[in-house]
N, C-alpha and C positions, 0 to 999 in steps of 0.2 A: 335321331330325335331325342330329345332330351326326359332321362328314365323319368319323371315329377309328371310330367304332360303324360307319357305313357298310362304310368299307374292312374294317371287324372280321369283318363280315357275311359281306361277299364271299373273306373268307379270305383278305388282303392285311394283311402288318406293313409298318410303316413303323420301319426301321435307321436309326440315326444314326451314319452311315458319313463320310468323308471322301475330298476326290479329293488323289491321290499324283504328281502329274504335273508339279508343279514344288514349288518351296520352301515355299510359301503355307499347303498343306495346309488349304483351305477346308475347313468345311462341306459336307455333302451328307447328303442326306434319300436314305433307297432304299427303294423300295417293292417286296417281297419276297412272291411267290406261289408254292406248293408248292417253295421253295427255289427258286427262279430271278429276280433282277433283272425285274424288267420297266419299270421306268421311274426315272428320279433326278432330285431337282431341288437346288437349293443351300436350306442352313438358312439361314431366315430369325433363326435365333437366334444363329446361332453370330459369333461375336466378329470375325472374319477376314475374312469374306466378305459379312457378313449379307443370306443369302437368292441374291446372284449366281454367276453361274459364267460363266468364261470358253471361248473355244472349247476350250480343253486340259478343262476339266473335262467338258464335253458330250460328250468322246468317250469317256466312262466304259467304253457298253455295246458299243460297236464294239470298245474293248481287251480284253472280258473273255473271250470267245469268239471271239477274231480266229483265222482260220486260221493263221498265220504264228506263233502261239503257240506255244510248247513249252511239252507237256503230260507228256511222260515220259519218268522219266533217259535219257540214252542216252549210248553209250559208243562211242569211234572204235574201228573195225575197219578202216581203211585207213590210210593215210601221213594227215599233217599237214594238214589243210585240204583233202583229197579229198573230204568231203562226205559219207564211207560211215559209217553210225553201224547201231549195234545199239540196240533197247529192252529196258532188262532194267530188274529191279525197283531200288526205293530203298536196301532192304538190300544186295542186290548191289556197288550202288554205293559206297553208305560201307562197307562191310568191305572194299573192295577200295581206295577212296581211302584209308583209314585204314594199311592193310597197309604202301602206296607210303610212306606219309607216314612209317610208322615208319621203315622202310628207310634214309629219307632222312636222318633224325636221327640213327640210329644211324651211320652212314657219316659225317656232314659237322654233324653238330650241329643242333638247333633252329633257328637262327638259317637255316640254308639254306632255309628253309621262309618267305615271305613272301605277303602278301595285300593285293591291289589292291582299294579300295572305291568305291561309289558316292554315288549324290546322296541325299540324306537320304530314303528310303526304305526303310530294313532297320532291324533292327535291331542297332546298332553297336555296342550296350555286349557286346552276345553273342560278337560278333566280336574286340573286344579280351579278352571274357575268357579263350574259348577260346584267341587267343594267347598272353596271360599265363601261363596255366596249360600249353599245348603248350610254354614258354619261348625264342617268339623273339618280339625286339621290332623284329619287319620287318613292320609294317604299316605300309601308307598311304592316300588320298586325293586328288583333285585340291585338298585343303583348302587347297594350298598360293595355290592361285589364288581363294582364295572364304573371307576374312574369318578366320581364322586367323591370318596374320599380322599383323591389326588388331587382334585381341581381345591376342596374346600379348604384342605390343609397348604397346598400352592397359593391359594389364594391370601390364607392368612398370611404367609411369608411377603410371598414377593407385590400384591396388590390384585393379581389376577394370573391363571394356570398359564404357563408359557406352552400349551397344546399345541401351536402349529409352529413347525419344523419349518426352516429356510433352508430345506437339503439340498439345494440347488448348490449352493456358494460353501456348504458343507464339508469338510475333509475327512469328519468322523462321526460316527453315529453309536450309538449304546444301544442294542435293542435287550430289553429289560423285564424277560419274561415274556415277551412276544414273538408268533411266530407266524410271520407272513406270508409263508412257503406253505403254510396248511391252509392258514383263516383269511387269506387277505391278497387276492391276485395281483389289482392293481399294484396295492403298497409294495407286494415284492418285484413290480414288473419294475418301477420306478430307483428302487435300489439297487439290480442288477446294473439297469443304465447309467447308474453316477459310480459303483463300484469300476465300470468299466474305463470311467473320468479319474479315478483314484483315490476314491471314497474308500476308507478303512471302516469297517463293520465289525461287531462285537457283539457278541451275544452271548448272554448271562442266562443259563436255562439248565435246569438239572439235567435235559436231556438234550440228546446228539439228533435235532428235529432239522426238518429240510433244509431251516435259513441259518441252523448252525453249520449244516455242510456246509458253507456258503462264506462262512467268515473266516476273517483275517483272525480273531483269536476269539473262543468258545472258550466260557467258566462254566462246569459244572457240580455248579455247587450243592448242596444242602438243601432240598426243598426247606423253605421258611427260613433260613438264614440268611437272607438279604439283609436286615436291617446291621448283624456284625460286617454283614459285607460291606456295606457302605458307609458304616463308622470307619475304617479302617481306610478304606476308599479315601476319608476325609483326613485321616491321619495322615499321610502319606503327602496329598498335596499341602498339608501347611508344613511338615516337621521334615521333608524334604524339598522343602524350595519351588511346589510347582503351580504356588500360586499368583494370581495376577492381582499383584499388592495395588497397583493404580487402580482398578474398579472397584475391589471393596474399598478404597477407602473416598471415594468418589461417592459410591452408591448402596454401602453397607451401613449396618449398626450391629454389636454385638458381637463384633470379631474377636475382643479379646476374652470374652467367656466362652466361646466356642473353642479357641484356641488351647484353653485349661482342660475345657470338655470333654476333648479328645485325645488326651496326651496321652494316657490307657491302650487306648484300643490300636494298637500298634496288630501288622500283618501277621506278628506270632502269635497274639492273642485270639485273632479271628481265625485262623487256620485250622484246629482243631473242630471249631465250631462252625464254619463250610463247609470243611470237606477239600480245602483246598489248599495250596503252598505260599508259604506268604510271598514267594517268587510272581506265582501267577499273579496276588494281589498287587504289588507294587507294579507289573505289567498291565493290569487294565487301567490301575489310577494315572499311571508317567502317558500310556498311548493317549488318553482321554484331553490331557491335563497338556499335552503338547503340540499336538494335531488341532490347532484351532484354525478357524470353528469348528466349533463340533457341537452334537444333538446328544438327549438322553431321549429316547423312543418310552412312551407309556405300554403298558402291558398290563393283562389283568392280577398279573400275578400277586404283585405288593399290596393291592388292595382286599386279599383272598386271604391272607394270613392269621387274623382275630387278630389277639393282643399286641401280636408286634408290627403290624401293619401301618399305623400311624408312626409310628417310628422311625419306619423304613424308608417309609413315603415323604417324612421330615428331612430326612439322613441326604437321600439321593436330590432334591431339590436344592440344597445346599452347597451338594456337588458343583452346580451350573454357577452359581452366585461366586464360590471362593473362585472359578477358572476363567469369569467373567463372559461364559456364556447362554448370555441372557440380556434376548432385547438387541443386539445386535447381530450384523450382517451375521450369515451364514450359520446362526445359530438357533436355540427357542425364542419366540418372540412372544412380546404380551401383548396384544392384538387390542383386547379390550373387547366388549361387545356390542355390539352394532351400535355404531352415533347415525347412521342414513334411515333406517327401519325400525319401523318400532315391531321390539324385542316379544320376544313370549311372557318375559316376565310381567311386561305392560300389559298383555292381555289375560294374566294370572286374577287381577281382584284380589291382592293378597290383601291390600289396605281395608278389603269390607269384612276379612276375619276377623273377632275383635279380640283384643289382649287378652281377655278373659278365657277367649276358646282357645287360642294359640296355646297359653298356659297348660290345656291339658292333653298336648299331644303327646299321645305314647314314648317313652324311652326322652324326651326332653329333659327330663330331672338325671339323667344319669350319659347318655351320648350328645352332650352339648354342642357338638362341632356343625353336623348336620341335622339340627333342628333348629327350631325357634331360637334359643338363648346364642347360638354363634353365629347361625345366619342374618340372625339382625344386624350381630356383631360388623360381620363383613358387608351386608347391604350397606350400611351406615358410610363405611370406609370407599366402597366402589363407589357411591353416587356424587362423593363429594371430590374425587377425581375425575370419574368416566362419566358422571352423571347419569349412570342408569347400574341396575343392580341383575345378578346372576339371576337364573329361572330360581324359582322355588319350586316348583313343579318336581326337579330333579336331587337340588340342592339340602332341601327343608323336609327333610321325609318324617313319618313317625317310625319308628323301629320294628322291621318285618316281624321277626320271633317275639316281641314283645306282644305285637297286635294277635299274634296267631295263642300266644300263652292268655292273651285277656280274655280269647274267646273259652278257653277251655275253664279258665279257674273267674273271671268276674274282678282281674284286679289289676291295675289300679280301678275298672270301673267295667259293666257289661260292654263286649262290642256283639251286639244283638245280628249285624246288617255287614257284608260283604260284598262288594262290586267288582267285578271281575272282570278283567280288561285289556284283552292281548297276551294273556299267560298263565302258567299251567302248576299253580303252586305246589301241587304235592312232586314236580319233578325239577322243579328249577330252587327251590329255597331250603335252608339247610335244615338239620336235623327234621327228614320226611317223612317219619310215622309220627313226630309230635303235630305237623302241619296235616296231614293227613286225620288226625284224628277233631284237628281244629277243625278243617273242612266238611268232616263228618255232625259236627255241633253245634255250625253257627248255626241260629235262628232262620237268617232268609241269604238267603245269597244270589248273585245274580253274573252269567257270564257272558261278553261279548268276544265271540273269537269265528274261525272260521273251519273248526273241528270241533267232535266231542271230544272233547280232552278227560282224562281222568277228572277234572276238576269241573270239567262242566258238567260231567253225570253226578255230582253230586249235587249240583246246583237246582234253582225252582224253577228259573226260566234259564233259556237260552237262545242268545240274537246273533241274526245271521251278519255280519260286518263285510263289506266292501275289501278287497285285494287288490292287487298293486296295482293291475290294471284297469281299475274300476273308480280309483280316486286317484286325485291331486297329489304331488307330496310337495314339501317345502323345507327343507331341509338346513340347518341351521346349528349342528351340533350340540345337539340339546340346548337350544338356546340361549348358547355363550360363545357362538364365534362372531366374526363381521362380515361374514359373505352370506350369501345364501346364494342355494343348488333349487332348481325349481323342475318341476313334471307337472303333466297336465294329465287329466283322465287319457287313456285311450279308448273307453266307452262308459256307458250308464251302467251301475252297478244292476249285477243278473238277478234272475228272480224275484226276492225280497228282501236282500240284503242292503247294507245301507253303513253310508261313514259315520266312525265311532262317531264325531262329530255332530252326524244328528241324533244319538244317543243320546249325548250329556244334552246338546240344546234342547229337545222336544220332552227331555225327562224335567231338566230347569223349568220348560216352558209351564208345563203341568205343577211345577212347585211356589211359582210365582215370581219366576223369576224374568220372565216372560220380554222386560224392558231390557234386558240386560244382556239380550241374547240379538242383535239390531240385526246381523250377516244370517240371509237366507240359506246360503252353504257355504259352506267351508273356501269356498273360492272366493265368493265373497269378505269373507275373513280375511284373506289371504290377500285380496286385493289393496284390504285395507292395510295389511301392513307393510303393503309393498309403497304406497302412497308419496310418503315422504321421499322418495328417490327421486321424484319428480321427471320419472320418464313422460307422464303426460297421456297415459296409456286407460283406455276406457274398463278393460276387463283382465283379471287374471290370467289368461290362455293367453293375452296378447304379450305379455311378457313374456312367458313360455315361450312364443312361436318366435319371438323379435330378437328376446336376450338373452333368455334360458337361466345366466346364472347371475350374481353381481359380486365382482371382487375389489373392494377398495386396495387402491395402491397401499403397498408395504412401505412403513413408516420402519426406519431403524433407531434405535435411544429412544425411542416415545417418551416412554415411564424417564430415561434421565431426565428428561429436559420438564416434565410437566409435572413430577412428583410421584413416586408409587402409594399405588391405595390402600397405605399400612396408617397407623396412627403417628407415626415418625417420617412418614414418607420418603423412607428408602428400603431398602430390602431389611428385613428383617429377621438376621440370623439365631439371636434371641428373640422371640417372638413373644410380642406382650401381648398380640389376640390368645393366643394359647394359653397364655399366662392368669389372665384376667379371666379365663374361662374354668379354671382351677387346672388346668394342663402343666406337662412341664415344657420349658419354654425354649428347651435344645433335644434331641432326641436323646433319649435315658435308653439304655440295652435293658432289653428282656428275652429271656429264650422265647423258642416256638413251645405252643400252646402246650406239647407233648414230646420231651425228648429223652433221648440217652444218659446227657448229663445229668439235667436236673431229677427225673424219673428213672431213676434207674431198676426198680421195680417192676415197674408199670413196664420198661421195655423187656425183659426178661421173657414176658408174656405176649410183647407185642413186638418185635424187634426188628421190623423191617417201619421203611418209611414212606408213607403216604402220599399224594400228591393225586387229588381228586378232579374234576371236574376239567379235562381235558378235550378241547372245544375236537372239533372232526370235521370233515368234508366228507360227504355235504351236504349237514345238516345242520339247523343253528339250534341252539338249546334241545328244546325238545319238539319240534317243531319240521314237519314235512316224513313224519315216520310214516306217513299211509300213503304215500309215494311209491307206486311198484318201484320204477323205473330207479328211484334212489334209494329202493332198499334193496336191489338189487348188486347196488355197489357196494352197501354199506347191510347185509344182511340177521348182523348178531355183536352183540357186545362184545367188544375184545379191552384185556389189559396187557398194559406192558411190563413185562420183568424180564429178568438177567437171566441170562443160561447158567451162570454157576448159584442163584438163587435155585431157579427153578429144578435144577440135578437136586437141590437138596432136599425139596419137595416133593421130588419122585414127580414133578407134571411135566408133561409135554404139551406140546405147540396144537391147539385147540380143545385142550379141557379146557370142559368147565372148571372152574374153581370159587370156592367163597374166599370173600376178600373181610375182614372183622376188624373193626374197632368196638372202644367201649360200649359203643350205643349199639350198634347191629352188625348186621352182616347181610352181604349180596354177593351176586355170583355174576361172573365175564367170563368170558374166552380167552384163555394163554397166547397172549404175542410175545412171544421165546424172541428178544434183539437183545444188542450190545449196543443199542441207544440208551440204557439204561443202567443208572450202575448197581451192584451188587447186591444193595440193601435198598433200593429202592423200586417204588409199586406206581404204576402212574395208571388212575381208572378213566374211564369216558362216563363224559358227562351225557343228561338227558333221554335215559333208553326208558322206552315202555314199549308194550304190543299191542298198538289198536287193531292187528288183525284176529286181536282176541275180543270177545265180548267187552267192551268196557260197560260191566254192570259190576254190583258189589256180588263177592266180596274180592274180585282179582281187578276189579277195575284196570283190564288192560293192563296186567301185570305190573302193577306201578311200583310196586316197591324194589318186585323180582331181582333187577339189575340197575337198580337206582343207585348213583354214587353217593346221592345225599341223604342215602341211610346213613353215611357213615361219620360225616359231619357234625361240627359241636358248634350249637348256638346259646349255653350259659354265657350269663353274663359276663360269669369270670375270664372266659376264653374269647367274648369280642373285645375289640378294641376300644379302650374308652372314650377315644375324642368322638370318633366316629361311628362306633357301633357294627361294625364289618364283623363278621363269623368267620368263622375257623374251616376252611375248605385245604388246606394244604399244611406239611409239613407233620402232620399227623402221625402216630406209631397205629403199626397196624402187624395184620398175621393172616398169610394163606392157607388154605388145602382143600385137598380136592375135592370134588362133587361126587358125593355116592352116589348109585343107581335108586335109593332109598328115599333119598330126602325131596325130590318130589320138587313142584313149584315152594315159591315164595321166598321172601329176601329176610327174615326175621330170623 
């Protein structure tokens, strides 16, 4: 008998639900009786995952009923971080958050009102529309650290980020600071199977990590040294012959100033400043440059740097342009964003912000790339190719440590109001006793999440939000790819929890925005944007259940043939968006934030090197630590250092140790490898302990073993186009943990 009729029998649906637990957003099958989960496996259909799930997925049902959940609003009735909350209803809450909110605006304007967002989990186009519409443009994201900066500055270049990979028809790939053998099951199940076709792999990572076991040739270079790497990198292919002269001159501008650009940065030059032989340089440029097709793989790593991050991010996109991989077969393609659905960005309302309040988004006067002053730049440039423009939601942020510095000092203007929204700022955003202390000050704050995080005991209310298997997703890579990945609930959100979704709509509704909010739920929403495909299909679940995903056919030369979305309409190696932005308009070398050369002082004191925020399995950010069962696996902060490091610091393989840059100091567990080389420190990102009271003043020891105590977010140290902080490439200094010094990370 056929297993469907069986389970029918026994009174058992099978949802075609998805796990929300990292970026991935596989597949997952839920098997659903009198409304209750009882078991989930991975779809074997679905595009992502097909059929696996990693440990983050497996702990679907341990997440959905954890006790540690918050299940109903609740609102502080003591001091700040005392722990004391009342339960009162949802309405309570938003008539009472909307009241404050008004209050706020009228006193100090829109703009005083901002909201901190999380990991692609909610739904964000709701979020920015409700800002739009409330009229301040102080949202933001950790986007700053996570591909953002890539897409905006890709964008400025070539029209649009060439993000999806044709690894299929592929002979080479660059993976660029990423590592898929830790963070990314699929993506490394999919590269073993074409390595096995004769796919050449390259991984550029300071450290010897799983998927560098894995490669055909491993750089490990110089944490934050990327952006000499890839000067050099570019050197190599013009002043050696291994450029493909018919595409740029086809589909470039500015070849012959980049050619003068680079004539400097020769393999000698960069060698010292890597860490590496100008041998191995000219080996990853010739394999790159001759193996075509070939990929450059995104990694967080370039956009983690501070100041030399846009640089970097400049340097290596450039790479794909001189070798002419881009846009065609078996290489990056520019996809464009969705022409069949309408986009996120359509459902953003950026058009009812008015110039006036855009004007005073945070960090606009000085990171023009990702805000207002460049994103107009490029919206302008995309609609009048692709006819439709990137999200702003992700693209158009105000400046995280700018916003977290307004609230302590009132400048450029008070931010009075904090909306908190799938994230846990004092542990994911950089320099974390400044954030922490902002979090301690703002006026009114407000968090939706699905844990007390350090950040929600600080907060006045806190709303219980819907999990992976309690809502929709719709999946669209931040709302700048052309497919979308679709799930459907596998039941009704438990207790009194509820999609962000009806947050932002029933807080709007309460603000008067009431008209503007038409879609009942979020599926609704969803239905609408599915519309234009013209399946002809009554409800969103009926797409879910019929088609699940939609992939337009891959177009190759798009962008030749129709024009790239530059103001020249062709690639643009000299970039006049940059240029006209007050940028410079080829990538200019600048050391890391903090080094040997330039600082030689400074390293005397600090003389090992840094490299912070090191993602882990399996856990994402900071997120799933009250997880018996995964902290079982992952039970204590560890860092990585060298055994002949470590002999010289007298530690062994599980001290404690404090790890100190100029701002602070936090304390890991000694992981004694030879993944690591001699002078360098690699710490994990996101640790607290909510199996400690999170009340003040340990909140869950937030600081304790926080990487992003050590992090630099002056302005001098972010990157100017973009505004990205300083997470990597940092000097730094170890030693042990006395029996004396007790808790805390300061």
């Amino acid at each position: 008998m056929n297993r469907n009729v069986d389970l029918e029998q026994e009174g058992i649906e099978i949802k075609k639900s998805c796990c929300y637990f990292c970026h991935e957003n596989c597949g997952v099958l839920a098997y659903v009786k009198d409304g209750k989960v009882i078991a989930i496996e991975g779809d074997p259909e679905f595009p992502t995952n097909t059929g696996g799930l990693c440990c983050r997925g497996n702990i679907a049902l341990k997440h959905i009923d954890h006790p540690a959940r918050i299940n109903y609003p609740q609102k502080r009735v003591g001091k700040k971080g005392e722990g004391k909350w009342e339960t009162i209803s949802w309405d309570q809450a938003l008539s009472e958050i909307a009241a404050k909110l008004t209050q706020i605006k009228d006193e100090s304007g829109a703009e005083a009102v901002a909201t901190a967002g999380g990991t692609a989990r909610t739904d964000d186009w709701a979020r920015r529309r409700f800002m739009n519409l409330f009229g301040s443009p102080n949202g933001f994201h950790n986007a700053h650290l996570c591909w953002m900066p890539t897409f905006m500055i890709e964008t400025a270049i070539c029209g649009w980020s060439p993000f999806d990979l044709d690894m299929g028809n592929s002979r080479c790939i660059i993976l660029w600071g990423q590592n898929p053998g830790a963070s990314g099951m699929p993506a490394m199940h999919h590269l073993t199977e074409l390595q096995r076709k004769g796919l050449k792999l390259i991984v550029i990572d300071p450290r010897f990590t799983e998927t560098a076991s894995k490669a055909d040739l491993w750089l490990p270079l110089r944490p934050g040294s990327d952006l000499a790497l890839a000067l050099a990198m570019l050197h190599v292919i013009i002043y050696e012959g291994l450029a493909d002269d018919e595409f740029i001159a086809e589909n470039c501008v500015g070849y012959e100033e980049l050619v003068a650009h680079v004539e400097d940065f020769t393999p000698e030059w960069a060698a010292p400043l890597t860490w590496l032989s100008p041998e191995q340089i000219r080996e990853v440029a010739t394999i790159y440059a001759t193996n075509k097709p070939g990929n450059i793989q995104w990694g967080t790593a370039l956009d983690q740097q501070g100041r030399t991050a846009g640089g970097a991010i400049h340097a290596r996109a450039l790479l794909r342009a001189l070798t002419g991989n881009l846009d065609a077969i078996g290489s990056d393609l520019l996809t464009g964003p969705s022409l069949d659905s309408i986009t996120e960005e359509e459902m953003e309302c950026n058009e009812y912000l008015t110039d006036e309040q855009k004007a005073k988004q945070i960090g606009s006067d000085r990171f023009k790339l990702m805000t207002w002053p460049g994103y107009s730049k490029i919206a302008e440039n995309t609609r009048k190719v692709w006819g439709k423009a990137p999200t702003a939601e992700w693209m158009c942020e105000a400046h995280p440590p700018s916003v977290f510095n307004a609230i302590l000092t009132g400048k450029p203007y008070p931010v009075r109001a904090l909306l908190v929204s799938a994230t846990n700022p004092v542990n994911s955003y950089g320099n974390s006793k400044m954030v922490l202390e902002a979090l301690r000050k703002v006026e009114f704050m407000v968090t939706c999440d699905y844990w007390m995080t350090p950040t929600a005991a600080l907060s006045d209310y806190v709303l219980p939000i819907a999990g992976a298997l309690e809502r929709p997703t719709m999946t669209a890579v931040y709302g700048c790819a052309d497919f979308i990945l679709a799930s459907q609930r596998a039941i009704q959100p438990m207790y009194e929890r509820r999609n962000d979704y009806n947050f932002w709509k029933e807080l709007g509704e309460r603000l008067g925005q009431k008209e503007m909010w038409p879609w009942e739920t979020v599926e609704d929403a969803y239905h609408f944007k599915l519309e234009p495909l013209g399946y002809g299909l009554d409800t969103y679940d009926e797409f879910v259940e019929f088609y699940r995903f939609h992939f337009p056919e891959r177009e190759y030369n798009k962008s030749q043939r129709q024009g790239f979305a530059t103001p020249s309409g062709k690639i643009e190696l000299y970039s006049s968006v940059l240029k006209d932005l007050g940028y410079s308009p080829l990538p200019e070398y600048v050391g890391p934030v903090e080094n040997e050369i330039d600082h030689p002082e400074l390293a005397k004191e600090y003389p090992l090197v840094l490299t912070t925020g090191n993602g882990f399995m399996p856990f994402h950010h900071s997120e799933q630590f009250q997880i018996q069962e995964l902290r079982y696996l992952r039970h204590e902060p560890y860092f990585q250092i060298n055994p002949e490091t470590a002999a010289e610091y007298s530690i062994k393989e599980d001290d404690w140790v404090w790890i100190e840059t100029q701002r602070g100091r936090m304390k890991q567990k000694a992981d004694i490898t030879q993944a690591v080389a001699p002078r360098v420190i690699v710490t994990q990102r996101g640790w607290w302990f909510p199996e400690r009271e999170v009340v003040e003043p340990d909140l869950g020891g937030c600081l304790e073993s926080n990487t992003n105590v050590l992090t630099s977010t002056r302005d001098e140290d972010c990157d100017p186009m973009s505004g990205t902080w300083a997470n990597r490439g940092l000097l730094c200094k170890v030693y042990k943990v006395k029996a004396t010094d007790g808790r805390g990370g300061n």
